[in-house]
C-alpha positions, 0 to 999 in steps of 0.5 A: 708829759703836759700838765693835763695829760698828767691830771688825767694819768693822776685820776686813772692811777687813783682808781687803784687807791679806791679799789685796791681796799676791797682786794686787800681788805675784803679778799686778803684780809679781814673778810675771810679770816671773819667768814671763817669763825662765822661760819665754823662751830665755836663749840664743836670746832667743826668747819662744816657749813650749810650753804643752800642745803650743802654740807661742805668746809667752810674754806671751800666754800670761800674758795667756790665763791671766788671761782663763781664770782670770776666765772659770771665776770668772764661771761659778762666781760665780753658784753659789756666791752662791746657796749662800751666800745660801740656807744663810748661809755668806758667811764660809765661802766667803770662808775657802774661797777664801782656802785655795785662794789662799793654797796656790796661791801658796804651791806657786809656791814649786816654780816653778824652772828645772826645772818646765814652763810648765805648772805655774807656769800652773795655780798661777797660774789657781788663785791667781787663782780663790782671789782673785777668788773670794773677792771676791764674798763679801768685797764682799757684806759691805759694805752688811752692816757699813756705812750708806749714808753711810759706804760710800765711806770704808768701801770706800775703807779697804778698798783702802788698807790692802790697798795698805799691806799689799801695799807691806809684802810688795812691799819684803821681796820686794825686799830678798831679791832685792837683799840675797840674805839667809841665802845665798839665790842666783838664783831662790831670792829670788823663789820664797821671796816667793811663799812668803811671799804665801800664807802673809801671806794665810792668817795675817791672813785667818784670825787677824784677818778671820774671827773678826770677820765676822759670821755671814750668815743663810740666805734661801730655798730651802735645798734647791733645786738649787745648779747651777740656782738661781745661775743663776735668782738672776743672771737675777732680779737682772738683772730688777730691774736693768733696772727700775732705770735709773740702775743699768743705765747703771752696770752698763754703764758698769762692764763696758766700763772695768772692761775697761781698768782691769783690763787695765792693771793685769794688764798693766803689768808686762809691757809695762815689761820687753817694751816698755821693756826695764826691769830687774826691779828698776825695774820692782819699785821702780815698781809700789811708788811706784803702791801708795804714790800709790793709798793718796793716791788711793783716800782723796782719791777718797772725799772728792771724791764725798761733795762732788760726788757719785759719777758725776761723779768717776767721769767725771773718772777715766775720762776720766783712765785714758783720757788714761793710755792715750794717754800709754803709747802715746807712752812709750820710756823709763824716766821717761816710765814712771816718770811714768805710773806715777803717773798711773796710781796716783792712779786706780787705787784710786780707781775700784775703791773707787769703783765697788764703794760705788756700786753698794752705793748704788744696789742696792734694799734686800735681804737677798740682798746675795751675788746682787748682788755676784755679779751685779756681779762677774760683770759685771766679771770678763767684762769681765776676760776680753774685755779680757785676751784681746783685749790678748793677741790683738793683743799676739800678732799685733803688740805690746804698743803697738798693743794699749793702743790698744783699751783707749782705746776701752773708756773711751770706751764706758765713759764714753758710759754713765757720762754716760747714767747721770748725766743719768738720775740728774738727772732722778730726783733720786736721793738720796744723793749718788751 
C-alpha cells in the first residue's frame, strides 16, 4: 500500500470517527433514555405520549421513528445512488448528508421540558437520515480505495476508529452529567452533549474525511430522469444478483439478521431502563464497555475470516447473536445486564464490518459500485424498518421481553441462507476466501 492510497484509505476510515457518535450517542445512549423521562409523566409515571393527537407508549414511539426514519431512507437510496453514479458525486452527497446530520443533532440542543414530543421526534427522524443516508455513498468507496484482499482489515478499521471516537464523546457526555462542569443544572448536560455530537461530526468529517476522498467519475446517462433511473438501476442490479447465486443466499441472509442485529442495538438501551430499571448513568457506563469490546471484536473478526473464511465466521456470530437473544430474555438484574453487554460487543462490530467486506467481495467487477451499495443498504435498512416495527408492535401490546423473542427467529432464518450460501459457495469453489 503507497503512502497515498493509505492517506486516502485514513480519511475514508475517519469517517466512522465522525459519524459513529451520532449512533452511539444519540441512538444507543443518551437520546433515548432522555426522550424516555421527557416524554413520560413525573408524577403519574405513566409512559403514554402525544404525538400528533396519538396516545401511545413512549417506548414505542422511539421505536416508530426509527422505522419511519429507515423507511424514507430505503425509498430515497435508490435515487440519490443514481445521481451519484451517473454525475460523479459520491463525496458531495456524503457531504450533503453528513449537514443535515450533523444540524439535526445539533438543534436536540433545543430539546427541553418545554418542547413537544414532536420536536424532539422530527430532530431525531433527520438525524438519522443524515447518517443512514450517508452511509450508502461512504460504503460504496470501499472496493474504491481497497483491493480485495485488504477489504475485511479496511471495513473493519473503519468500525473501530468509529467505536473510539464514538467511546471519546460517549465519556465527556458522561463527565457533564456526572461533574456538572461551568454550573450546568439538570437537563442542560445532556442538551450540550447533543450539542457537541454534531458539531464533533461536521468538523472531522469536513476537515479530515472529505479533503482526502477521491473525486468519483460520472457513468451513464447524465440526463435521464433521476426519479426514474434509481429505480431502474435497483431493478438491474437485483437482475445480476439473481445470476450470482452465492450473492443472493447473502442478500437473504443479510436482510433477516440484519433485522435483529439492528433492532438490539437501537433497542438496548431502552430495554436497560424500562425493563431493568437501571439508572442512567449505568446504562451510559455499560454501553461504553460495549463500544470498548467492539473494537477487540471487529479487529479479531477480520482475522478469524482471512483464516476460515468469511461465511463460516458469519455462521458462528449469528448463532451467537441468537444465543444473546435468549439470555436477554432470561435477564432480571443489573450484572446479568452487564454480562450480555459484553456478549453483545464482542459481536456487534464484528458482523457489520464483516458483512459490508463481504458483499464488497462478492459484487461482479464495476464501476457503478453506489447501485450495489444501495441495493445492499436498501436490503438492510428494510430489514431495519420490519425489525423496529415489529419490536415496537409487540412491545406496545405487551413488553420489551416478549418482543426479544422474534428477533431470535430472524437469526435462524438468517442463519438457514447463510448456510445455503456456503454450501453453494463449496460447490463453486469461489475464490477469495469468502
Amino acid at each position: 500500500m503507497n503512502k497515498e492510497q493509505k492517506k486516502v484509505i485514513n480519511g475514508w476510515a475517519m469517517y466512522d470517527w465522525a459519524n459513529s457518535v451520532y449512533n452511539l450517542v444519540i441512538t444507543t445512549t443518551f437520546f433515548p433514555v432522555y426522550f424516555l423521562a421527557q416524554t413520560g409523566n413525573k408524577v403519574t409515571g405513566s409512559d403514554q405520549v402525544s404525538f400528533f393527537g396519538w396516545q401511545l407508549k413512549n417506548s414505542s414511539l422511539y421505536d416508530y421513528s426509527v422505522a419511519f426514519a429507515f423507511l424514507l431512507v430505503a425509498i430515497l437510496t435508490p435515487i440519490l445512488s443514481s445521481i451519484a453514479d451517473n454525475r460523479g458525486n459520491k463525496k458531495q452527497f456524503l457531504r450533503f448528508f453528513c449537514y443535515i446530520g450533523a444540524t439535526a443533532c445539533a438543534a436536540l440542543f433545543f430539546f427541553n421540558m418545554e418542547s413537544p414530543a414532536e420536536y424532539g421526534v422530527i430532530c431525531f427522524i433527520l438525524a438519522t437520515i443524515g447518517y443512514c443516508g450517508g452511509l450508502v455513498f461512504y460504503n460504496a468507496y470501499l472496493p474504491d480505495i481497497a483491493p480485495v484482499e485488504l477489504r475485511d482489515r479496511v471495513s473493519a478499521r473503519g468500525f473501530s476508529l468509529g467505536y473510539i471516537g464514538s467511546v471519546i464523546l460517549q465519556l465527556i457526555g458522561f463527565a457533564l452529567v456526572a461533574l456538572e462542569p461551568f454550573g450546568m443544572k439538570g437537563e442542560m448536560p445532556v442538551l450540550v452533549t447533543f450539542l457537541l455530537v454534531g458539531i464533533w461530526w461536521w468538523a472531522f468529517a469536513q476537515f479530515y474525511t472529505f479533503p482526502r476522498l477521491p473525486k468519483s467519475e460520472p457513468i451513464g446517462n447524465q440526463d435521464g430522469n433521476i426519479f426514474k433511473d434509481g429505480f431502474i438501476e435497483l431493478k438491474k442490479v437485483y437482475a445480476q444478483v439473481r445470476k450470482l447465486p452465492v450473492l443472493k443466499r447473502f442478500l437473504r441472509a443479510f436482510f433477516f439478521y440484519s433485522m435483529g442485529v439492528q433492532t438490539v442495538m437501537l433497542a438496548a438501551t431502552i430495554f436497560g431502563s424500562k425493563e431493568l430499571k437501571l439508572e442512567d448513568q449505568k446504562l451510559i457506563m455499560t454501553v461504553v464497555l460495549i463500544q470498548l469490546v467492539a473494537v477487540l471484536g471487529a479487529w479479531g473478526m477480520a482475522r478469524l475470516s482471512e483464516r476460515f473464511g468469511n461465511f463460516k465466521i458469519l455462521i458462528l456470530t449469528v448463532i451467537f447473536w441468537a444465543a444473546v437473544c435468549v439470555i436477554a430474555y432470561f435477564t432480571y438484574n443489573e450484572y446479568q445486564f452487564y454480562g450480555l453487554a459484553v456478549m453483545v460487543g464482542l459481536v456487534m462490530g464484528g458482523i457489520q464490518s464483516l458483512s459490508r467486506s463481504t458483499y464488497s467481495k462478492l459484487i461482479p467487477p464495476t464501476k457503478d459500485t453506489t447501485s450495489f451499495f444501495s441495493y445492499f443498504d436498501v436490503t438492510e435498512k428494510i430489514g431495519i424498518v420490519l425489525g423496529m416495527a415489529s419490536f415496537g408492535v409487540i412491545d406496545h401490546m405487551y413488553n420489551m421481553r416478549q418482543a426479544v423473542l422474534i428477533l431470535i427467529v430472524y437469526f435462524a432464518i438468517g442463519l438457514i441462507f447463510l448456510f445455503s450460501a456456503l454450501l453453494k459457495e463449496s460447490k463453486l469453489a469461489v475464490p477469495n476466501n469468502r
